[in-house]
Residue, then its C-alpha position, 0 to 999 in steps of 0.5 A: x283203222x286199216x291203214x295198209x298200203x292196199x286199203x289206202x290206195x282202193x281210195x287214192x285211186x284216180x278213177x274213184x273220180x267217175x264214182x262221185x261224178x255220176x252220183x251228181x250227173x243222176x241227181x241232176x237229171x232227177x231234178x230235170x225230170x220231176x221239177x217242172x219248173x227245172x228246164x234246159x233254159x235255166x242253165x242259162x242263167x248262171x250267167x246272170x251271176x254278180x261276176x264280182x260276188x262269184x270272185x268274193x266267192x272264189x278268194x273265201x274258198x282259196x283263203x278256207x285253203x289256205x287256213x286248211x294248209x296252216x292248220x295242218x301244218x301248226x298242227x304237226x309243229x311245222x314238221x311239214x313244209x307249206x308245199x307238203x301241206x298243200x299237197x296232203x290237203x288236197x290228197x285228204x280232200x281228194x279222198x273225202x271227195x271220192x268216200x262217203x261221207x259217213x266214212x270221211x278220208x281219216x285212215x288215208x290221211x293217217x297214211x298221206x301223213x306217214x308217207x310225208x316223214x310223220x310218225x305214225x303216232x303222230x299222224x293218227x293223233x294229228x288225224x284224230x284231233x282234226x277230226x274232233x274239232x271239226x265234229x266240235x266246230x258242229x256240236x256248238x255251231x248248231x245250238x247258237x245258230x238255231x239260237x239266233x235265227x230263232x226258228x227259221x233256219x229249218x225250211x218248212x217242205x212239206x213234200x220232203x217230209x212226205x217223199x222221205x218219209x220223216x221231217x228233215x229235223x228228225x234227220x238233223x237231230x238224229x245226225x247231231x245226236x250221233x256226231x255229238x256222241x261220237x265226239x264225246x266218247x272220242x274226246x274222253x278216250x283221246x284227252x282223259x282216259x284212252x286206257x279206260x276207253x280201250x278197257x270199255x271197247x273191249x269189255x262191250x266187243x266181249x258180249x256173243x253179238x259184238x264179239x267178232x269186233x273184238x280184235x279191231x276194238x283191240x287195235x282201236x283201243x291201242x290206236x287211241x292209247x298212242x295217240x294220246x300220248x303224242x298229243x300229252x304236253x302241248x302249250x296253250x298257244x298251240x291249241x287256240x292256233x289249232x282251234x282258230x284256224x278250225x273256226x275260220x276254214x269252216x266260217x270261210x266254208x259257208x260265207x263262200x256260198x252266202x257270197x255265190x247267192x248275194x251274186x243271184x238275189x239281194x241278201x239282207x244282212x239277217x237273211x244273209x245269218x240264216x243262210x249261213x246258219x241253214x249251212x251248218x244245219x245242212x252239212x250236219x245232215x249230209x255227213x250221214x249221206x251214204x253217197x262219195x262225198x255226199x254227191x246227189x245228197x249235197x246237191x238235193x238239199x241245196x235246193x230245199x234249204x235256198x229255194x226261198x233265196x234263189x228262186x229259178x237261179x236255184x238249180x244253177x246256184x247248186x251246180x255253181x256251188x258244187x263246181x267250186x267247192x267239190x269237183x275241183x278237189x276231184x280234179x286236183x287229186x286226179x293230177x296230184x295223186x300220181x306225182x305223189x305216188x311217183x315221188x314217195x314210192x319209185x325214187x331211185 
C-alpha cells in the first residue's frame, strides 16, 4: 500500500474534482442523445418533487454521516475528537469520490489517519477492518434481499443485456463473487492467521509470472501482520458498536434514495423493499466501475434498475440522487482539503 506523501496527494488534489464532473457531464448528454424520451423539458420536473420527501432524504443522508464520524471515532477508541472525525470523512469521501471505485480511498485514508496523530498500525488495522465490514455489509445484505424480494430485484432490460454484451447478473455475481473472495481471504489474513496469509502471498508471487509482485506481496504481507496485532484483544462491546454503525450508515445510505423516489411516485411498502434491495444489488455492481467514484456508471444504472418506479421523473431523480450523495463530497473536500493540509504540514 503506497502511502507516501506524494502518492497521497496525486489523490488529495483538488482539481481531481473536474475528473468525476465531467465523467457524470458525458453520461448526462449520452442519455440526452440516445433516450427520446430524455428532453430539456424534463429538467423541469425536478421541481415537482414532494419538498417534504426531499428533506426526509436530506436528514437520512446527515444522519448516514453522522454514523460514519461515530464509527470512525468507536473504531479508534475515541483517539479522535468529533471535529477530527468529521474532518477524515469528508477527506476519506473526498478521495473515494475522486478515485475509481475498484481502487476506493483506502492507502489516503491510511495517511489522513496518520496525519490526525493515529499510528500507523493502527490506522492501517482501522482502515483495513472498515473495509472488511463494509464488503461483509454486502456479501450478507445480497442473498437475504434477493430472498425476500423473491426474483424481482434484477430489473428485466433486454437492450442492456444486448448493448453490453451480458446479462446485468453475470455483471452482479461476477462483481459479489470477487468482493466475497476478497473479503474472505482479507478476514483469514487480518483475524486468523496474517503470518500464514504473508507465507501464501509469497509463495504465489514466487512463480516466474507473479514474480515482479514479490516485493509488494512482501510489504502486503508485513502491512496485514501489523494490523493484526492492533486489533488483538478488543472487547465485545467494541465490535457490535463497530458492526451497528456499519448497518445504519449503509441502511440510512439506501433509505435516502427510497425517500427521494416516494418524493416523485406513490411507493408501496413491498415496492419501497424492492428498491432498497435493487440499491444493494446496484452498488455491487458498481464497485467494478473503472470510472471516479463511479461517475457515468452510478448515474446509467439508476436509470435501469428505477425506470418502472419513476417513469419520465427518472433522468432528474438520478441527477437529484447524485447532487446529494456525491457531488457534495467533491465540493466539501475542495474547501476542507487545503485548511487541512495548511493545518498539518505549514504550522509554525
Amino acid at each position: 500500500m503506497d502511502i507516501s506523501k506524494k502518492s497521497a496527494f496525486k489523490v488529495l488534489n483538488p482539481n481531481n474534482v473536474w475528473v468525476p464532473i465531467l465523467f457524470g457531464l458525458g453520461i448526462v448528454f449520452l442519455l440526452f442523445y440516445f433516450d427520446d424520451n430524455i428532453t430539456a423539458d424534463n429538467l423541469s420536473l425536478i421541481f415537482d418533487a414532494k419538498w417534504s420527501s426531499v428533506f426526509v432524504a436530506f436528514l437520512v443522508l446527515l444522519a448516514r454521516d453522522a454514523g460514519y464520524a461515530y464509527r470512525i471515532r468507536t473504531l479508534t477508541n475515541q483517539e479522535l475528537t468529533w471535529k477530527s472525525s468529521i474532518v477524515v470523512i469528508i477527506l476519506w469521501e473526498f478521495a473515494s469520490a475522486v478515485t475509481p471505485s475498484v481502487v476506493g480511498g483506502t492507502a489516503v485514508a491510511v495517511f489522513i489517519l496518520t496525519y490526525e496523530g493515529i499510528n500507523f498500525g493502527k490506522s492501517l488495522a482501522y482502515v483495513m477492518l472498515t473495509a472488511i465490514l463494509d464488503n461483509l455489509f454486502f456479501v450478507v445484505a445480497a442473498p437475504v434481499v434477493m430472498l425476500l424480494t423473491q426474483g424481482v430485484i434484477f430489473p428485466s432490460i433486454h437492450t442492456f443485456d444486448v448493448q453490453i454484451g451480458g446479462s446485468l447478473q453475470f455483471f452482479f455475481f461476477l462483481s459479489y463473487s470477487l468482493i466475497a473472495t476478497y473479503t474472505l481471504v482479507m478476514s483469514y489474513g487480518l483475524f486468523v492467521k496474517p503470518r500464514a496469509f504473508k507465507w501464501f502471498l509469497l509463495k504465489v508471487t514466487a512463480l516466474k509470472f507473479l514474480r515482479k509482485w514479490r516485493v509488494k506481496a512482501n510489504q502486503y504481507g508485513d502491512e496485514i501482520m501489523i494490523a493484526s496485532s492492533e486489533i488483538k484483544g478488543k472487547m465485545a462491546s467494541y465490535w457490535v458498536k463497530i458492526c451497528l454503525a456499519t448497518v445504519f450508515i449503509w441502511t440510512a445510505r439506501y433509505l435516502m434514495l427510497n425517500s427521494l423516489v416516494s418524493a416523485y411516485a406513490e411507493i408501496t411498502v413491498p415496492e419501497h423493499m424492492v428498491i432498497f434491495s435493487r440499491q444493494i444489488i446496484m452498488w455491487i455492481v458498481m464497485l467494478i466501475s473503472p470510472t471516479p467514484g463511479s461517475s457515468g456508471t452510478a448515474e446509467f444504472f439508476f436509470n435501469q434498475f428505477f425506470n418502472e418506479y419513476l417513469g419520465s421523473y427518472t433522468f432528474v431523480s438520478s441527477i437529484f440522487w447524485r447532487l446529494m450523495s456525491y457531488y457534495p463530497y467533491l465540493l466539501l473536500g475542495a474547501i476542507f482539503l487545503p485548511r487541512w493540509v495548511r493545518s498539518k504540514f505549514f504550522k509554525k
